[in-house]
RODO-2510 file (C-alpha; in nm, 4 decimals, decimal comma):
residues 490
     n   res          X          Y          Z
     1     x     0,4686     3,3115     1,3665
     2     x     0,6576     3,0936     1,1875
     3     x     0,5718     2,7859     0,9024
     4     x     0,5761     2,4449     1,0112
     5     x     0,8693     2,2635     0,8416
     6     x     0,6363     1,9393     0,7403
     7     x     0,2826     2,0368     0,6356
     8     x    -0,0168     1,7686     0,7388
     9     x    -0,0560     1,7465     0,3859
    10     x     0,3102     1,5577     0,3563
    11     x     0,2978     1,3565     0,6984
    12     x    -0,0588     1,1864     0,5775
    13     x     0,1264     1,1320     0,2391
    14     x     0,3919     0,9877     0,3487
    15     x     0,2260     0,7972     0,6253
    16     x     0,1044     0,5285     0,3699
    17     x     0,4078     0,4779     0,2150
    18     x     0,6315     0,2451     0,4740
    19     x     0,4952    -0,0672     0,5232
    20     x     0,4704    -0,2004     0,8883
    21     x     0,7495    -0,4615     0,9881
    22     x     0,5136    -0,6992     1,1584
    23     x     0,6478    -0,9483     1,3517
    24     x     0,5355    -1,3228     1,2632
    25     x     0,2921    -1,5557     1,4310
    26     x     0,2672    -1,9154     1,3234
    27     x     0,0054    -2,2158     1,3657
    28     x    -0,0650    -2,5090     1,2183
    29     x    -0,4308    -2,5980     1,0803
    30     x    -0,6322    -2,8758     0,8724
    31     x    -0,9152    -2,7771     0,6932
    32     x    -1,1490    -2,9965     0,5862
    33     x    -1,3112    -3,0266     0,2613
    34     x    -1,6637    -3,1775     0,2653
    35     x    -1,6902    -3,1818    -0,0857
    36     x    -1,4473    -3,4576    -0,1539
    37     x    -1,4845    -3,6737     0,0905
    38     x    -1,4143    -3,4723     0,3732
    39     x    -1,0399    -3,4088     0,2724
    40     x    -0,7630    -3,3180     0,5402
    41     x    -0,5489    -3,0218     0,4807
    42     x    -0,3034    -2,9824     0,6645
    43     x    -0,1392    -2,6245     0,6708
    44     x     0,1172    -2,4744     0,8522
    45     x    -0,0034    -2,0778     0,8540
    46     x     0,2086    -1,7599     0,8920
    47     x     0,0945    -1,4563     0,9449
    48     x     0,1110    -1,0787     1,1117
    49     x     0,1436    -1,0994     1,4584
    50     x     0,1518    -0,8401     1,7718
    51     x     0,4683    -1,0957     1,9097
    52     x     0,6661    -1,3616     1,7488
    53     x     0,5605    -1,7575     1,8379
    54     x     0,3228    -1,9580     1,7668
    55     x    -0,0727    -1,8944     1,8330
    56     x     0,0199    -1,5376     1,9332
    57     x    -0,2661    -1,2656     1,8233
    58     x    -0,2962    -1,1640     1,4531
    59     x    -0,1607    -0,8276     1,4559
    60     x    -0,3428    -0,4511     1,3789
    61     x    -0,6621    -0,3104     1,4456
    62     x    -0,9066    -0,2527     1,1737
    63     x    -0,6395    -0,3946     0,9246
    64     x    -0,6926    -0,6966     0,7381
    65     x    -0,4033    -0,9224     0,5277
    66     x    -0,3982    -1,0677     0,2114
    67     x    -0,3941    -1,4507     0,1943
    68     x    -0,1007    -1,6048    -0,0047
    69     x    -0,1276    -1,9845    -0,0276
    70     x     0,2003    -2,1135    -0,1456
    71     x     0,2473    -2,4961    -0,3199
    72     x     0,5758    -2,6428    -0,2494
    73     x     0,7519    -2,8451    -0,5046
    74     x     0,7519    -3,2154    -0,5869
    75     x     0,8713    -3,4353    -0,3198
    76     x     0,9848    -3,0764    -0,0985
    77     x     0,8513    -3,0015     0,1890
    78     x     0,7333    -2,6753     0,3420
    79     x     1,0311    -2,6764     0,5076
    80     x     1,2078    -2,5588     0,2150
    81     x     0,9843    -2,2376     0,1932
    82     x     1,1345    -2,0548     0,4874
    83     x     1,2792    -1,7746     0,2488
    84     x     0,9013    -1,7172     0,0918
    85     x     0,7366    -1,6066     0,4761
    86     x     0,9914    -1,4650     0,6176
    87     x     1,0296    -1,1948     0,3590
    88     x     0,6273    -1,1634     0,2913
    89     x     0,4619    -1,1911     0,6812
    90     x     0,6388    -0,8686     0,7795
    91     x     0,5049    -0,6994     0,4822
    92     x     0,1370    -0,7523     0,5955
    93     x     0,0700    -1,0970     0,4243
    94     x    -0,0901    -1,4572     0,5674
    95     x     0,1065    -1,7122     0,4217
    96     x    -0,0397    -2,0427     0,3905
    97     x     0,1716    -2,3539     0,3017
    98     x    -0,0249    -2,6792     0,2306
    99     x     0,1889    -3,0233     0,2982
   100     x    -0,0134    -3,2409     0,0816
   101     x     0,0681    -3,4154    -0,2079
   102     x     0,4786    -3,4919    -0,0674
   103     x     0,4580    -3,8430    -0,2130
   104     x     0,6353    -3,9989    -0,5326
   105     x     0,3062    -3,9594    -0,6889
   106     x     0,1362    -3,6456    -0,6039
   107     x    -0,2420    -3,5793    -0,7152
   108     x    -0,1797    -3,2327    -0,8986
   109     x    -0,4999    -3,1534    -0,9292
   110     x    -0,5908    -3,2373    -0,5937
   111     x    -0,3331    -3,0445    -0,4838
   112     x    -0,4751    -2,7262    -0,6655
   113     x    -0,7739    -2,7875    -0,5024
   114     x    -0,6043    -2,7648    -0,1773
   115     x    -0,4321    -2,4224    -0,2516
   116     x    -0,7656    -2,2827    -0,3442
   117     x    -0,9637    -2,4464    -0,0719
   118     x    -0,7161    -2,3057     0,1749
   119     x    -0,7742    -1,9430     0,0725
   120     x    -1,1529    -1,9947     0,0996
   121     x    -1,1389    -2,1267     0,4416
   122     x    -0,8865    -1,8353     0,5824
   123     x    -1,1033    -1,6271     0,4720
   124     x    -1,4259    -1,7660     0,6206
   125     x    -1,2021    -1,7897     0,9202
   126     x    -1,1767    -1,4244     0,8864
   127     x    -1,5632    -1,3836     0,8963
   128     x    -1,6094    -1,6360     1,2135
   129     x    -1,6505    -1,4731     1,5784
   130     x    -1,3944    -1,6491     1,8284
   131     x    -1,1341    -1,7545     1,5488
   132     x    -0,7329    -1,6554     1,5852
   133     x    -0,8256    -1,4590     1,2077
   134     x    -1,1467    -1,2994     1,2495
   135     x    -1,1345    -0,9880     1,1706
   136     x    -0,7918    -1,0289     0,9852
   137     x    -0,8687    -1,1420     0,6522
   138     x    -0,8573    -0,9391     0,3165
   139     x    -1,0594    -1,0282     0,0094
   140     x    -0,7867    -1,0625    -0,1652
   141     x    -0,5675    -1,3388    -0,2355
   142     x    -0,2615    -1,5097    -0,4470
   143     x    -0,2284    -1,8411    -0,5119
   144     x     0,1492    -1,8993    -0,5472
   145     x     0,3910    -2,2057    -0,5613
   146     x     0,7217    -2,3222    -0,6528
   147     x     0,7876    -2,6188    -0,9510
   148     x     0,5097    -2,8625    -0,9247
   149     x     0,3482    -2,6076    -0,6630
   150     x     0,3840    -2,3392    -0,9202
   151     x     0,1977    -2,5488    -1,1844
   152     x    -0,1193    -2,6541    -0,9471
   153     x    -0,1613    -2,3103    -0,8662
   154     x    -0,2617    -2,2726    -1,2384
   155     x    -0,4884    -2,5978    -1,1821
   156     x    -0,6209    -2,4027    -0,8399
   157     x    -0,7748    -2,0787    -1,0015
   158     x    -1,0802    -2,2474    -1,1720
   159     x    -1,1628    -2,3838    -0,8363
   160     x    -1,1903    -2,0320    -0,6650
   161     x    -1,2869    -1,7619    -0,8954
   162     x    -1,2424    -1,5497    -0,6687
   163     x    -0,8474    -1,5325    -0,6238
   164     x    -0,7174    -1,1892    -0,7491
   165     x    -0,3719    -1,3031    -0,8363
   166     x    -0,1331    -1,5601    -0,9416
   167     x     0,2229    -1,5956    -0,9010
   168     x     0,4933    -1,8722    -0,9679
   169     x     0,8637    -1,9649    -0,9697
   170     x     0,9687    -2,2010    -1,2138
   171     x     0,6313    -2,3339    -1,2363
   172     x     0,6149    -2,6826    -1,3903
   173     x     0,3548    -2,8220    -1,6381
   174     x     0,1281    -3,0690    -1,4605
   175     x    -0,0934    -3,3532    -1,5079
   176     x    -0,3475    -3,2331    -1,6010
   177     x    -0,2123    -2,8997    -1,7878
   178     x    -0,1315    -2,6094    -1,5829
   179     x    -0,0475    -2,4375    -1,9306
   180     x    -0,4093    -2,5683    -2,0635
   181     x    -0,5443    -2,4575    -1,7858
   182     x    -0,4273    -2,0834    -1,7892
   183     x    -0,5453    -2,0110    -2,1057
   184     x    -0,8614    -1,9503    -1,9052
   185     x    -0,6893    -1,7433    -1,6344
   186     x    -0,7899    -1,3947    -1,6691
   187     x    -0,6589    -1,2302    -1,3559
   188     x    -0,3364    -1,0460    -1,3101
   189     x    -0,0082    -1,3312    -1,3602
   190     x     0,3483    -1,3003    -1,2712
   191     x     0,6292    -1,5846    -1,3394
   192     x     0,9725    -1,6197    -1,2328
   193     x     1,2335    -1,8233    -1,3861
   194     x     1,5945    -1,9347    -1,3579
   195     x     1,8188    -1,8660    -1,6633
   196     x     2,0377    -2,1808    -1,6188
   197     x     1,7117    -2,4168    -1,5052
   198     x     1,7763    -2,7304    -1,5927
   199     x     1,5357    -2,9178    -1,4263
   200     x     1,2116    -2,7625    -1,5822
   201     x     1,3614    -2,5594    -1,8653
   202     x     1,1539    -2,2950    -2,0015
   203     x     1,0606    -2,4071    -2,3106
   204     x     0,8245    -2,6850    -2,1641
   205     x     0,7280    -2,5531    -1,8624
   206     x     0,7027    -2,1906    -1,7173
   207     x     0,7645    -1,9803    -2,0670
   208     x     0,5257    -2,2416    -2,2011
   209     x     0,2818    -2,1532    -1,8869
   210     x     0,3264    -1,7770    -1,9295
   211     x     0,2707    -1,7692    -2,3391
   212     x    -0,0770    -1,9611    -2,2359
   213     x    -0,1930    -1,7064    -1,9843
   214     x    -0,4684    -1,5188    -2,1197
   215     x    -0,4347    -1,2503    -1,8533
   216     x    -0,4667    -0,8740    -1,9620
   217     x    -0,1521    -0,8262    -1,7490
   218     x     0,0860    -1,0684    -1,7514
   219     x     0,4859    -1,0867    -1,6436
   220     x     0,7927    -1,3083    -1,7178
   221     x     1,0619    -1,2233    -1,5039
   222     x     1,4002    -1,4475    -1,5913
   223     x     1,6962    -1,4052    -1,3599
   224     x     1,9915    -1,4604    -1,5415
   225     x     2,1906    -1,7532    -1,4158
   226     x     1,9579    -1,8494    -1,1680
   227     x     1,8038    -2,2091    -1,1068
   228     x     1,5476    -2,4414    -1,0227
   229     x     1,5761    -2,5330    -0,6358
   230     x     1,7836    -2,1673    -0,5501
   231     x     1,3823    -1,9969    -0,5477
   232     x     1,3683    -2,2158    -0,2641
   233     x     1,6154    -2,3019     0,0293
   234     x     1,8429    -2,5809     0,0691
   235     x     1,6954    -2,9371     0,0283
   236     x     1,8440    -3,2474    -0,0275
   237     x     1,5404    -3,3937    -0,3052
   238     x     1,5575    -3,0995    -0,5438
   239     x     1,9463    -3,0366    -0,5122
   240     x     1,9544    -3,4117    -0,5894
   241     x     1,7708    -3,3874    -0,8908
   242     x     1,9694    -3,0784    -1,0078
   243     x     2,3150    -3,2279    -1,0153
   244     x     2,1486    -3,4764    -1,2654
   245     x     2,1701    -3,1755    -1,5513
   246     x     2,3279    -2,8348    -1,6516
   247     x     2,3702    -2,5571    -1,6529
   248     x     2,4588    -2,4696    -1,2968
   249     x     2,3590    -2,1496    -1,1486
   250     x     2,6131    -1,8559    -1,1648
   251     x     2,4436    -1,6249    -0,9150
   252     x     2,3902    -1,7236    -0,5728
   253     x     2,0862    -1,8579    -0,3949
   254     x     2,0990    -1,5570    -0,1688
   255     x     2,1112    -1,3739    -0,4881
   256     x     1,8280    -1,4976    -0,6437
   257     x     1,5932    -1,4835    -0,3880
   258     x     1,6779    -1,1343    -0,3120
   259     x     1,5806    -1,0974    -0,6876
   260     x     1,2396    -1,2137    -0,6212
   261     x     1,1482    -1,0347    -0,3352
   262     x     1,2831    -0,7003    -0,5432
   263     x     0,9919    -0,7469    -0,7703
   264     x     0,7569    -0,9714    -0,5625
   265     x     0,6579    -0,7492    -0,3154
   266     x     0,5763    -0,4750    -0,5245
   267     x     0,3653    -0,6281    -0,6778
   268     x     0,1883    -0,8284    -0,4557
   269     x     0,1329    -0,5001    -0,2593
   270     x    -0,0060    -0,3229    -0,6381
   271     x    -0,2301    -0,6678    -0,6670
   272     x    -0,3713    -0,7234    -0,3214
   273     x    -0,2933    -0,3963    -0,1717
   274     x    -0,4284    -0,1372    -0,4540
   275     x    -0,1065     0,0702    -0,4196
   276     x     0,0197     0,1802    -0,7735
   277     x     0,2882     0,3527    -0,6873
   278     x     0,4601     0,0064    -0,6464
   279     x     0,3821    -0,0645    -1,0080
   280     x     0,5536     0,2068    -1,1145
   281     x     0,8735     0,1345    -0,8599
   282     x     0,8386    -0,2220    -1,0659
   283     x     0,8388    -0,1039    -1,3955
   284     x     1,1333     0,1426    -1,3060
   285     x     1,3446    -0,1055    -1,1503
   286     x     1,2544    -0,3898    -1,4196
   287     x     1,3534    -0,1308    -1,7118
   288     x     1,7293    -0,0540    -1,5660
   289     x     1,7402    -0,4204    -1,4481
   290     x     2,0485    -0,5899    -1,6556
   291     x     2,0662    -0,9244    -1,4397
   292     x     1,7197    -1,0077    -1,5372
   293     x     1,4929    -1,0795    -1,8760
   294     x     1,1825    -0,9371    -1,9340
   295     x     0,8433    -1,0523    -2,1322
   296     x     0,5320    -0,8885    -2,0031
   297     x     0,1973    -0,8438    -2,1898
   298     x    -0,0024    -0,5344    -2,0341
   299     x    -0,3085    -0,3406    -2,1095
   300     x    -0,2928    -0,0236    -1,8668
   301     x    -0,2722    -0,2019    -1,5346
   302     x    -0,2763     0,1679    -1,3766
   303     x    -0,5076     0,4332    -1,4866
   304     x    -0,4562     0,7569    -1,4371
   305     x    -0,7291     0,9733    -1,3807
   306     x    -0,8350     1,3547    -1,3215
   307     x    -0,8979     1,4366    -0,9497
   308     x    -1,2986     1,4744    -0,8854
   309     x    -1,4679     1,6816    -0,6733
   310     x    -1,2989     1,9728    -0,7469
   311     x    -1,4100     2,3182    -0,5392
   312     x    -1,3189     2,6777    -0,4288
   313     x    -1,3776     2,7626    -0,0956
   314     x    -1,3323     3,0769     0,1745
   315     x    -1,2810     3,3399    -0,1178
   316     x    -1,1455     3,6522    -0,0024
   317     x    -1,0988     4,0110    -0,1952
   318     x    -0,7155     3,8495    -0,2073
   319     x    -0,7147     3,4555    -0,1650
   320     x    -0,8725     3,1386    -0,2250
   321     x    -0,8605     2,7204    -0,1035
   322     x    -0,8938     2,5336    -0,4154
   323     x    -0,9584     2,1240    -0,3115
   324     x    -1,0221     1,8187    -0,4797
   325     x    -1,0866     1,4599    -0,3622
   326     x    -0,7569     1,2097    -0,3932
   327     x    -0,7526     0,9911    -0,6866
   328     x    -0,6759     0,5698    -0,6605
   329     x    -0,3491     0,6425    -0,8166
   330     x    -0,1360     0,9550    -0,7733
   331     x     0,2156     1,0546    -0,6529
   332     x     0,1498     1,4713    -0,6045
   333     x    -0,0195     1,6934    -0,8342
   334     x    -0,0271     1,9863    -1,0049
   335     x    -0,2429     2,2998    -1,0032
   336     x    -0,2872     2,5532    -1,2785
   337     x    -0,4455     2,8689    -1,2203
   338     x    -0,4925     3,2211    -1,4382
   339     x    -0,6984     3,5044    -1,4829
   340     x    -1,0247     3,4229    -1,6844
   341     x    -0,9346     3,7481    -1,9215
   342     x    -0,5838     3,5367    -1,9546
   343     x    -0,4810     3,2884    -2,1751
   344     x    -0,1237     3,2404    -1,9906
   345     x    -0,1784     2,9344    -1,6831
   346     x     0,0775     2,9173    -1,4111
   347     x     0,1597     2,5998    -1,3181
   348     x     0,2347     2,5041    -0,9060
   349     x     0,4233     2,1405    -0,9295
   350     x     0,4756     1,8540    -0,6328
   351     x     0,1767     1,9404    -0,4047
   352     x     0,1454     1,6478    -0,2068
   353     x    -0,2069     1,7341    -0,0483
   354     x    -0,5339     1,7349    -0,2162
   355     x    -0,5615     2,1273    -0,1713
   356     x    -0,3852     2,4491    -0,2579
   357     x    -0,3745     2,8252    -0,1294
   358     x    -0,4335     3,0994    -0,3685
   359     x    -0,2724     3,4078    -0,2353
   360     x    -0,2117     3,7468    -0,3410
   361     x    -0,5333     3,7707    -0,6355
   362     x    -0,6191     4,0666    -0,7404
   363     x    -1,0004     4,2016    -0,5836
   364     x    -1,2647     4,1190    -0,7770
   365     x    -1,1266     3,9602    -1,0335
   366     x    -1,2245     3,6062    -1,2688
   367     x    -0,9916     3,3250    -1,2284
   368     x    -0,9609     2,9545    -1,3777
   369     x    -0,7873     2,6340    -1,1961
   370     x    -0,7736     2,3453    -1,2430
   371     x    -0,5805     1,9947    -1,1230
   372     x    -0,4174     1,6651    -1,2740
   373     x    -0,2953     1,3707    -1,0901
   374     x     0,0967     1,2884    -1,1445
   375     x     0,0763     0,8896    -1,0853
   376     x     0,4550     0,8644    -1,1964
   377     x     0,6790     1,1362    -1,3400
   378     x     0,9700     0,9162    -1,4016
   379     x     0,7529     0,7424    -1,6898
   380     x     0,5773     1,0983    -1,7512
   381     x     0,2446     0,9252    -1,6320
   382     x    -0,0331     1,1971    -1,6084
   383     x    -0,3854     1,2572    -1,5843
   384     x    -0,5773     1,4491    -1,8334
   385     x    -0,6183     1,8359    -1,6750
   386     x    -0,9614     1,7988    -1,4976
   387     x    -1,2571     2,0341    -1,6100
   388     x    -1,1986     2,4166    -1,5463
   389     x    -1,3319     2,5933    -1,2558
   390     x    -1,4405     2,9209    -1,2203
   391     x    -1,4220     3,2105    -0,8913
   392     x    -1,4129     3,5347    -0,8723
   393     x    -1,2771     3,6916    -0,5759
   394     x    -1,4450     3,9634    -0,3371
   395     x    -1,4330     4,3224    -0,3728
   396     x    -1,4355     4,3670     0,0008
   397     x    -1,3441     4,0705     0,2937
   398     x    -1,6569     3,9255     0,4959
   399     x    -1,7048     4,1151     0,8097
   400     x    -1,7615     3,7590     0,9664
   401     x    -1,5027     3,5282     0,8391
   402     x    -1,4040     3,2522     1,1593
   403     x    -1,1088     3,0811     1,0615
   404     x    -1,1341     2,8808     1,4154
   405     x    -1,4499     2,7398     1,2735
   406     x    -1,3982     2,6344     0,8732
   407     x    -1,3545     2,2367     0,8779
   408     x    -0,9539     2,3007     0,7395
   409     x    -0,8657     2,4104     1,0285
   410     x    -0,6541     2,2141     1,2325
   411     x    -0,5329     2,2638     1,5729
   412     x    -0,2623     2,1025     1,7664
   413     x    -0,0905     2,1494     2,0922
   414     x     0,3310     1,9442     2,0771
   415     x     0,4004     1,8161     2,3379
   416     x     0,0925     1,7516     2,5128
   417     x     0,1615     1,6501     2,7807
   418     x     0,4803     1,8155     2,8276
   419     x     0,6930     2,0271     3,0360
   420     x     0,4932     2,3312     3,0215
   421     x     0,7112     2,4519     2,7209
   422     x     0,4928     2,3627     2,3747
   423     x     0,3879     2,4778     2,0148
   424     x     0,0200     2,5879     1,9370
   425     x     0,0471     2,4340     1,5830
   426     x    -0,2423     2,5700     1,3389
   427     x    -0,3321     2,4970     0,9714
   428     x    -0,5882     2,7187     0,8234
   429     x    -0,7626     2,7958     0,4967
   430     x    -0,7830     3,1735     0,5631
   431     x    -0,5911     3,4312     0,7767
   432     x    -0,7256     3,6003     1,0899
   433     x    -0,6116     3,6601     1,4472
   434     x    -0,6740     3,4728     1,7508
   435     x    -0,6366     3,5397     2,1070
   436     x    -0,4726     3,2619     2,3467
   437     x    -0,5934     3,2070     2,7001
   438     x    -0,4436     2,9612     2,9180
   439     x    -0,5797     2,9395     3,2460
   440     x    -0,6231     2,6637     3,5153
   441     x    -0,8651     2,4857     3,6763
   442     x    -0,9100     2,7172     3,9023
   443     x    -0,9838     2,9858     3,6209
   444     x    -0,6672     3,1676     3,7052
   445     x    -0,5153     3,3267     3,3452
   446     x    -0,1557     3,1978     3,3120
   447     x    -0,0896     3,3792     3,0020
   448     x    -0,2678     3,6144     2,7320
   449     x    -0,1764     3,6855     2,3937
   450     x    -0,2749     3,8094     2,0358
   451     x    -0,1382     3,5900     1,7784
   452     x    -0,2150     3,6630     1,4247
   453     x    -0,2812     3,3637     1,1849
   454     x    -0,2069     3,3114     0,8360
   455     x    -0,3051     3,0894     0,5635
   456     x    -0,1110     2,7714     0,5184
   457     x     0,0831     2,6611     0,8455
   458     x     0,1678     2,8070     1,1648
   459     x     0,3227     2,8018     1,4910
   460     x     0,3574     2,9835     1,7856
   461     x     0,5769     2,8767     2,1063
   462     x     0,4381     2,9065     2,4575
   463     x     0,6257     2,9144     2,8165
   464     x     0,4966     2,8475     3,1066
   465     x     0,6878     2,9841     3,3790
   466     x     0,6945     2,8337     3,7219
   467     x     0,3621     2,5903     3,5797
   468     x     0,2720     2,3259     3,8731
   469     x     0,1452     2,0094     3,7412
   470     x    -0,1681     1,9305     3,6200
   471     x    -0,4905     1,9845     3,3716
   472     x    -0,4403     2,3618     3,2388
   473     x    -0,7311     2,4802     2,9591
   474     x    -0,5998     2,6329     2,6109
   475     x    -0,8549     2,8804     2,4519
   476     x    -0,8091     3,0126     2,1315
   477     x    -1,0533     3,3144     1,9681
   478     x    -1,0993     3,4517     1,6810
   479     x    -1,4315     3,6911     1,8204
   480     x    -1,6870     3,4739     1,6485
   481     x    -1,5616     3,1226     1,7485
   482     x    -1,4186     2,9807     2,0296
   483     x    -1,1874     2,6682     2,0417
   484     x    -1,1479     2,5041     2,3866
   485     x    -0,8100     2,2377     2,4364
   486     x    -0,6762     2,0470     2,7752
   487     x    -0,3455     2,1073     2,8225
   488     x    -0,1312     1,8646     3,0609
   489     x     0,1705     1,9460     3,2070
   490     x     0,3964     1,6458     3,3873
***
C-alpha cells in the first residue's frame, strides 16, 4: 500500500479555483419597458456558450452567470466595447451592451434606466420556461460603463435596488449628477481612470464620482499614463475628441486594458461570484502595483471567521478524525491539538481539507483541538482559534469498527473502464483490512487478496491477467461490511 500523491481533499480545493474558458454566444434583443411608454431597448447580449455564434445554447448545467450591463460612451457605439466581452464572457459573465442614447444629445437618465432595466429583464429571462437564458441567470449583477456610460450607471442604481455592484472607467458626470447621485449608492464601487485623461479629467468627473460614493467599500484605480478612449477600442468620435487636448497617453491601449482586466476580474468574481480569495489576489497585486494609483475606502470587505461545526469522530485507543464545516472565506487551515494535562499545542499548517487525522495518541488519554481558517497568509489574515474541543481516546479498539461503512470513506476504481490493469484507490477515517474479490459474471473468482488499509490515503494496483472483455464485479470486505463495484474492462 502506498499514499496517493493528491489527496481528495486538494483535488476538490483546487477544483474551484480555475475558472472555465467558456466559449461566447451572442444575440441581439429589445426589451421593452412598459413603464415609459413602452420603451425599445435594443441590446446586443454576450454570454457563456456550449459553441461560439450567435443564438447557440447558454453554456453549463446547474450554473448560472452574472449579468454585466455595460453603457458605452457618448456618441460610441457598442462597437467600440469589443475588448470589455471578450475578456469577461469566458470568465462566466452575460454581458449586456445597450445602443441607446448614440445621438448628439443623449437622455442620460434615460439611458440609466436602460442599463438597469436590462439587468431586470435578463434576469426574468432567466426565470421564463422556453427562453435562450432560463435557467442561466445569477442574482447578481454590475452595472458598468465607459465615459458618459460610466456616469448613467451611477444614474441606473436607484432604478434597480437590487444591483450588487458598480463599476466604471473614466466615468463622466452627467445631467442629472452621476456624482449627486452616488452619494446614495451603498453597494460595493470600483473606478478606473486614465492618468493623462484629458477629456474628462479627474477632478470633475470620475475622482469627483468616487469621493461622492457613499459605499462601505469603495476603489479608485488610476493607471498611470493611461487615457480616455484607450479603456475602449479604436473609434474615430472619441479619438477625435482626444486630439483636441493633452496629455497624450504614454502606455499603450493594449496596455491599459490589460490593466483593467488585472483588477477587473477579480473583483467582479469577489462581487458577483462570492470568491474572496480574489480579493486578496487584488489587494496583493494593487499593493506591489507601481504603474497604477490607488484610493480605496474599505470597511472589512472579507471576514474571516472560525470554522463551525467542529467534531471528533471514529476514536480509537491510538487515533482520531477531527472535522469541521468549510468557512465562506478560507485558503487552508490550521489545526492545533495537545494533551488536556498540557499546556504546549502543536500546530499542523496548510491542510487544505476540512478534516485532519490524529495518529499515534496515547490510550486513554484527554486531548484538546481546535481549528482557524487562513483566508490569506500573505496579509497574515486569520480567523480567531474556534472554541476547544474535547476527546479522550479508548483504552481498548472496538471489536466492531467497519471502515468500509463510515461515510469518509471513499472508494475508487482508475481506470474504469480500462485495460484490466487499475488502482483500488481508498480514503478512510480509520485503519482496518479488507479482502478483494474480483469475479465475473459468471461468479468465477479472478483474483483474491488481503489488503490492509490505513488511515489517510491508499492504493493498491491490480492485474488482470489474460481478462476477456466485459462487466467484472469488485468486492471489497472488511467482515462486517461489504462494498460491491462494476468493473469494465475494454
Amino acid at each position: 500500500m502506498k499514499n496517493l500523491l493528491l489527496s481528495l481533499g486538494m483535488l476538490l480545493a483546487y477544483a474551484g479555483v480555475y475558472a472555465q474558458n467558456y466559449a461566447i454566444g451572442s444575440t441581439t434583443l429589445t426589451f421593452t419597458d412598459p413603464s415609459r411608454g413602452n420603451r425599445a431597448i435594443e441590446t446586443t447580449v454576450y454570454y457563456p456558450a456550449t459553441s461560439a455564434g450567435a443564438n447557440t445554447p447558454v453554456a453549463g448545467t446547474g450554473i448560472k452567470s452574472p449579468v454585466i450591463s455595460f453603457g458605452h460612451g457618448f456618441v460610441m457605439t457598442t462597437t467600440a466595447y469589443d475588448n470589455i466581452w471578450s475578456a469577461l464572457v469566458p470568465e462566466g459573465y452575460i454581458v449586456a451592451l445597450p445602443k441607446t442614447e448614440g445621438s448628439i444629445l443623449p437622455d442620460h437618465d434615460s439611458f440609466g434606466r436602460d442599463l438597469a432595466f436590462v439587468i431586470s429583464s435578463l434576469q426574468t429571462a432567466g426565470n421564463t420556461s422556453g427562453n435562450l437564458f432560463n435557467g442561466k441567470v445569477a442574482t447578481t449583477s454590475c452595472v458598468m460603463g465607459h465615459s458618459m456610460g460610466g456616469g448613467a450607471s451611477f444614474l441606473a442604481v436607484q432604478y434597480l435596488p437590487t444591483i450588487t455592484a458598480i463599476a466604471g472607467l473614466a466615468p463622466a458626470e452627467t445631467n442629472p449628477s452621476a456624482s449627486g447621485a452616488a452619494a446614495a449608492i451603498t453597494i460595493p464601487a470600483l473606478i478606473f481612470a486614465g492618468g493623462n485623461d484629458c477629456v474628462t479629467p479627474a477632478t470633475q468627473h470620475s475622482q469627483l464620482i468616487y469621493n461622492n460614493t457613499g459605499s462601505d467599500c469603495k476603489s479608485y484605480i488610476n493607471i498611470l499614463g493611461g487615457s480616455h478612449c484607450q479603456f475602449a477600442n479604436q473609434n474615430f468620435n472619441c479619438s477625435f475628441g482626444e486630439l483636441t487636448c493633452s496629455p497624450s497617453p504614454t502606455i499603450t491601449r493594449a496596455v491599459q486594458q490589460s490593466k483593467v482586466n488585472q483588477y477587473l476580474i477579480p473583483w467582479l468574481n469577489f462581487r458577483l461570484k462570492d470568491q474572496c480569495q480574489e480579493w486578496y489576489a487584488m489587494q496583493n497585486q494593487l499593493g506591489a502595483d507601481a504603474t497604477v494609483s490607488l484610493l480605496q475606502d474599505c470597511l472589512n470587505p472579507v471576514i474571516c471567521i472560525s470554522p463551525g461545526g467542529r467534531r471528533t469522530k471514529y476514536i480509537t485507543k491510538k487515533s482520531a478524525f477531527l472535522k469541521w464545516n468549510p468557512t465562506n472565506c478560507y485558503s487552508t487551515f490550521d489545526v492545533r491539538i495537545k494533551p488536556s494535562s498540557s499546556t504546549t499545542w502543536t500546530t499542523v499548517t496548510g491542510l487544505t481539507a476540512n478534516t485532519y487525522q490524529l495518529t499515534g495518541l496515547l490510550a486513554n488519554t484527554s486531548y484538546d483541538w481546535s481549528v482557524r481558517a487562513v483566508c490569506d497568509a500573505a496579509s497574515g489574515n486569520f480567523s480567531p482559534w474556534g472554541t476547544k474541543q474535547t476527546f479522550t481516546t479508548l483504552l481498548v479498539n472496538p471489536a466492531t469498527i467497519s471502515f468500509l461503512k463510515e461515510a469518509e470513506t471513499v472508494i475508487n476504481i482508475v481506470p474504469n473502464p480500462g485495460n484490466g490493469n487499475f488502482d483500488l484507490q481508498i480514503s478512510t477515517a480509520i485503519a482496518g483490512s479488507a479482502t478483494v474479490t474480483l469475479s465475473d459474471m459468471q461468479g468465477r473468482e479472478i483474483i483474491k487478496q488481503l489488503i490492509s488499509v490505513n488511515e489517510g490515503q491508499n492504493s493498491a494496483a491490480f492485474n488482470v491477467k489474460s481478462s476477456a472483455k466485459g462487466i467484472y464485479v469488485l468486492r471489497i470486505s472488511d467482515g462486517i461490511s461489504l462494498v460491491t463495484k462494476k468493473v469494465l474492462i475494454n
